[in-house]
C-alpha positions as CSV (number, residue, x, y, z in Angstrom):
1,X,213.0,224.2,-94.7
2,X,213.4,221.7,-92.3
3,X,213.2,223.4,-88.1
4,X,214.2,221.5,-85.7
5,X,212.5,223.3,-83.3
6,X,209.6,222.8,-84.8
7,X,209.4,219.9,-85.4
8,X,210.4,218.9,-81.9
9,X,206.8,220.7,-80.9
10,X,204.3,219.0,-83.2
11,X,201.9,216.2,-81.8
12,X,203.8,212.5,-80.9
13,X,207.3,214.0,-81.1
14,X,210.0,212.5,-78.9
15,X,212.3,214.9,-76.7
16,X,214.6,213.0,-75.4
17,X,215.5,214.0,-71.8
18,X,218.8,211.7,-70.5
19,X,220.0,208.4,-71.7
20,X,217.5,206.4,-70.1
21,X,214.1,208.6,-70.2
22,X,212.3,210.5,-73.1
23,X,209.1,212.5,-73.3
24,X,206.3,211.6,-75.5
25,X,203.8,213.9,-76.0
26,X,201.0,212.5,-77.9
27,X,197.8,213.9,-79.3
28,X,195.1,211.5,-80.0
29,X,191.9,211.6,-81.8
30,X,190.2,208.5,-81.4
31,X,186.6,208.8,-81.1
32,X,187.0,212.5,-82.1
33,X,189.5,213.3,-78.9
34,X,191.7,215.9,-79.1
35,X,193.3,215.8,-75.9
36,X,196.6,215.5,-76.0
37,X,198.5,213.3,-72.9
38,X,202.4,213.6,-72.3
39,X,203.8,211.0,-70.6
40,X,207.2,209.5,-69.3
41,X,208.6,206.6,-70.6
42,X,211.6,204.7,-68.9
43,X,213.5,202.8,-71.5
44,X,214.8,199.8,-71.3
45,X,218.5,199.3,-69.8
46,X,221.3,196.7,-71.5
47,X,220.3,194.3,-68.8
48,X,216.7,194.7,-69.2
49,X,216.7,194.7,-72.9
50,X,218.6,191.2,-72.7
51,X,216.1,189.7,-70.2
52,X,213.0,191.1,-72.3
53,X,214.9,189.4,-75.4
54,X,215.9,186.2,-73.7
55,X,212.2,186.0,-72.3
56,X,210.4,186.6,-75.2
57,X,212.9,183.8,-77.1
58,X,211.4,181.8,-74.1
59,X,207.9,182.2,-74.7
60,X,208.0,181.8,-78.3
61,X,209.9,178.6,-78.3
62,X,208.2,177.5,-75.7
63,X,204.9,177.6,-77.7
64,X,206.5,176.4,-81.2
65,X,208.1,173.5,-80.2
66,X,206.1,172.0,-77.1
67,X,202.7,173.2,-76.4
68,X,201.7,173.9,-80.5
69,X,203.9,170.9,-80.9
70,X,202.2,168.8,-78.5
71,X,202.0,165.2,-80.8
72,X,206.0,165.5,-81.1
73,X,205.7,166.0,-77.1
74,X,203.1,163.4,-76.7
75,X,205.5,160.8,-79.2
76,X,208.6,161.4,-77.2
77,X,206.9,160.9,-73.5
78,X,205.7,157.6,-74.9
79,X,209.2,157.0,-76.4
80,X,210.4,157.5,-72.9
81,X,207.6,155.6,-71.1
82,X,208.0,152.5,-73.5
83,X,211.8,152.2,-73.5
84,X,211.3,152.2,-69.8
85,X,208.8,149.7,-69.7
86,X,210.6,147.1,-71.5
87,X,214.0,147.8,-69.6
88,X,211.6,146.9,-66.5
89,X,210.7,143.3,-68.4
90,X,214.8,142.8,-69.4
91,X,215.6,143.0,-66.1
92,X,212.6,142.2,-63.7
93,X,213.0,142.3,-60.4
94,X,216.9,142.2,-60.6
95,X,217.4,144.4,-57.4
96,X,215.0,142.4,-54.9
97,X,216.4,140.9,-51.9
98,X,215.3,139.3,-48.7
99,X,218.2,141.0,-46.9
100,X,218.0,144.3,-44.7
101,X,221.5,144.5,-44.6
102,X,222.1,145.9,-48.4
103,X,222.6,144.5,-51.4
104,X,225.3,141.9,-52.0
105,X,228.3,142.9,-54.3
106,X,226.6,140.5,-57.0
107,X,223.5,142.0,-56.7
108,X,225.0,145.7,-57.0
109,X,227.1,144.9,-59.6
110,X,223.5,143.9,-61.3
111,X,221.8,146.8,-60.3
112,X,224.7,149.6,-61.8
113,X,224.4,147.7,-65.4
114,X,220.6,147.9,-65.7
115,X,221.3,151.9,-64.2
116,X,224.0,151.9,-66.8
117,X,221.8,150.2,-69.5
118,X,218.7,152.8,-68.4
119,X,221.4,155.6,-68.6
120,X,222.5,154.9,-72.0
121,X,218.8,154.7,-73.5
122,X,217.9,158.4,-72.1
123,X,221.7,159.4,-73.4
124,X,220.7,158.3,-77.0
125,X,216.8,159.4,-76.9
126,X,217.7,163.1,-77.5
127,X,218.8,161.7,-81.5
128,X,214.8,161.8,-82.0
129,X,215.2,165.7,-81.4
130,X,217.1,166.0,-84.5
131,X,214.2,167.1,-87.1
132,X,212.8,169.4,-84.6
133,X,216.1,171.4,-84.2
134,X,216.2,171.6,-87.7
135,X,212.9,172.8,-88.4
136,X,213.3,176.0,-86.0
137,X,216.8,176.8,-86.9
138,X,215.2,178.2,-90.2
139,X,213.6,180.7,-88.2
140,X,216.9,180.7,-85.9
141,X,219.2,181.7,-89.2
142,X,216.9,184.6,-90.5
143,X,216.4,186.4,-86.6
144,X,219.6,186.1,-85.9
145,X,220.9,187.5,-89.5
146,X,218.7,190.4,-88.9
147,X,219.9,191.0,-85.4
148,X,216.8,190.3,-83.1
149,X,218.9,188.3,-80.5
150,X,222.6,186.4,-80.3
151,X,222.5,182.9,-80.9
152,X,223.8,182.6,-77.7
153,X,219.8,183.2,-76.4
154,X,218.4,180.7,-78.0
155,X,220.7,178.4,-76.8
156,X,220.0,179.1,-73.3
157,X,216.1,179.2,-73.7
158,X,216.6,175.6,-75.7
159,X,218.7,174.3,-73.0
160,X,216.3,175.6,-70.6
161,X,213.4,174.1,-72.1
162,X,214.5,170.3,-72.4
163,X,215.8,170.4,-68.8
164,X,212.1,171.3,-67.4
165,X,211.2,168.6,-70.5
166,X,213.6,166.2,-68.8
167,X,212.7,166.4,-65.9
168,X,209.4,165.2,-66.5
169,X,210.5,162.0,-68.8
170,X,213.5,161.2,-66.0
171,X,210.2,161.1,-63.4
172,X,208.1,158.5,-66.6
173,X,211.1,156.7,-66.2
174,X,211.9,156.3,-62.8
175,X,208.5,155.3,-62.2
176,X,208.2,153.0,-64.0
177,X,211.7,151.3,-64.0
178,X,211.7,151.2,-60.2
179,X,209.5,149.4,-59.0
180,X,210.0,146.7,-62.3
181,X,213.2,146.4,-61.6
182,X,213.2,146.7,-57.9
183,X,215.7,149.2,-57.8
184,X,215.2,149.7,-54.6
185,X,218.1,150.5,-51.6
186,X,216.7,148.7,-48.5
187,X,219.5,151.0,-46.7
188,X,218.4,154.8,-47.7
189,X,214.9,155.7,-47.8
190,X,212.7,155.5,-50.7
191,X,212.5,159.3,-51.5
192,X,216.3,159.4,-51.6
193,X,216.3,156.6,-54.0
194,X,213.7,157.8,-56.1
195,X,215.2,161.4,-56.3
196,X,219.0,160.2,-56.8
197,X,217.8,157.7,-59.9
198,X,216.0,160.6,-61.2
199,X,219.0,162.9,-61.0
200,X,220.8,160.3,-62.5
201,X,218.5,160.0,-66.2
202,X,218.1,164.1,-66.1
203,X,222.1,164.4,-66.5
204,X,222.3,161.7,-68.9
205,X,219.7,162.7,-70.9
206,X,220.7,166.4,-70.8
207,X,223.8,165.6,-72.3
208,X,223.0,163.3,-75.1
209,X,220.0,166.3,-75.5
210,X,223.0,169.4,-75.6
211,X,225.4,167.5,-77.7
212,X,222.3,166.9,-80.8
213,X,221.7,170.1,-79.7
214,X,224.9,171.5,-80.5
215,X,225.5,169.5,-83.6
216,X,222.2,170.4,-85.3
217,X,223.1,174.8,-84.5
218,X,226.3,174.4,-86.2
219,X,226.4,171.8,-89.3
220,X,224.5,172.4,-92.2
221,X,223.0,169.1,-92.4
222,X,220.7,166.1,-90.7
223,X,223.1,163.8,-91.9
224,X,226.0,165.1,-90.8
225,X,224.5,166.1,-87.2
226,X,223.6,162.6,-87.1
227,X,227.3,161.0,-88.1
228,X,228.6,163.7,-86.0
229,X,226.2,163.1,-82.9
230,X,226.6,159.0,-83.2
231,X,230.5,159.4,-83.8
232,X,230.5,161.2,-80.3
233,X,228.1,158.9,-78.8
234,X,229.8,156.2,-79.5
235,X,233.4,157.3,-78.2
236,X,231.7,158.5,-75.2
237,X,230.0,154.8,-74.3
238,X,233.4,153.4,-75.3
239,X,235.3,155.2,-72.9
C-alpha cells in the first residue's frame, strides 16, 4: 500500500514547505558516498520564470541565427556595405559646399532624396531575412505547441536581436555614405550628424525588418510573406 508518509522520508524526496520554497533532501552515492545533504531551494517566481524563459530564447537564438549563422551575417553586412557604396557613386559628393552658412534650399532638397533614397534601401533590405525567419519558425511552431514559452517571447528576443544587428549595418552605412556623399551639415557638428543619419537607417530598417518579421510568424508561406511584405512596402513608399 502506498504511505505517504513514507514516502515523504525516503532519499531525494521533496517536502514542499510554502509556495515559493521546498526541501530536498538527497542521498548520494557517487564514489561510494553515502552522505546524505538537505538543502533549500528557492523556486522561481512568475516574473523570474518569464525572464529565465525570455533569456534563455535570447541565447539560443542568438547562437542559431547569428554567431552559428555567421555566412548569412557575413552576406547581409556586405549586402549593407555594398548598397551603401554604390548610393555613395549615384550621388557623389552631392552635399559639398563652399559655404559656412548652410546648405542652400537646392542643395538640401538634394541631400533629403539621397537620405530618402538611402532610407528606402535599408527599409527593403530586411526582405533578405525572409528564409531565415522561416527556417526557425519550425522550431518556433513545435516549442510553442508544447508550451515552452508564448510566441510573444520570441518576438521580443527577434526584435531585440536585429536592432543590436541594425545598429551595426546603420554604422556600415553611415560610414560609408557620408563621407561619399558629403552628407555633411557645416552648421551642427560632425558627431551630431553622424549620430542623427545613423538614427535615421536604424528606424528605417527596423521597420521594414518587423513588418517581414511579422509576415513570416503569421502566414504559412514564403510567397505569400513576400506578396504580403511588398504589397505593404509598396503602399507605405507611395504614401
Amino acid at each position: 500500500n502506498f504511505n505517504k508518509d513514507d514516502d515523504k522520508n525516503r532519499p531525494g524526496s521533496l517536502e514542499t514547505s510554502d509556495a515559493n520554497t521546498c526541501e530536498i533532501d538527497v542521498e548520494s552515492n557517487r564514489y561510494g558516498s553515502s552522505d546524505r545533504v538537505g538543502q533549500r531551494v528557492d523556486l522561481p517566481t512568475s516574473a523570474g520564470h518569464t525572464f529565465f524563459k525570455l533569456s534563455t530564447l535570447f541565447r539560443r537564438n542568438l547562437l542559431n541565427q547569428y554567431v552559428r549563422n555567421i555566412t548569412n551575417v557575413v552576406a547581409r553586412l556586405l549586402s549593407y556595405g555594398g548598397l551603401a557604396a554604390i548610393i555613395g557613386m549615384v550621388f557623389w559628393r552631392v552635399g559639398a559646399t563652399d559655404s559656412n552658412a548652410g546648405l542652400t534650399f537646392q542643395e538640401a532638397d538634394i541631400l533629403l532624396r539621397a537620405n530618402l533614397f538611402l532610407m528606402n534601401v535599408s527599409y527593403l533590405l530586411p526582405f533578405s531575412t525572409i528564409p531565415v525567419f522561416y527556417a526557425d519558425k519550425r522550431f518556433l511552431a513545435a516549442e510553442s505547441a508544447l508550451g515552452l514559452y508564448p510566441i510573444w517571447m520570441y518576438g521580443i528576443s527577434q526584435v531585440v536581436l536585429e536592432f543590436i544587428f541594425l545598429i551595426l549595418t546603420a554604422i556600415v552605412e553611415a560610414a560609408i555614405v557620408i563621407p561619399m556623399c558629403a552628407l555633411i551639415n557645416p552648421v551642427i557638428s560632425g558627431s551630431i550628424n553622424f549620430l542623427t543619419i545613423t538614427s535615421i537607417l536604424i528606424m528605417s530598417g527596423l521597420v521594414g525588418s518587423t513588418t517581414i518579421f511579422c509576415c513570416s510568424i503569421w502566414l504559412p508561406t514564403q510567397d505569400l510573406a513576400f506578396l504580403v511584405g511588398s504589397t505593404i512596402v509598396t503602399i507605405s513608399l507611395s504614401l
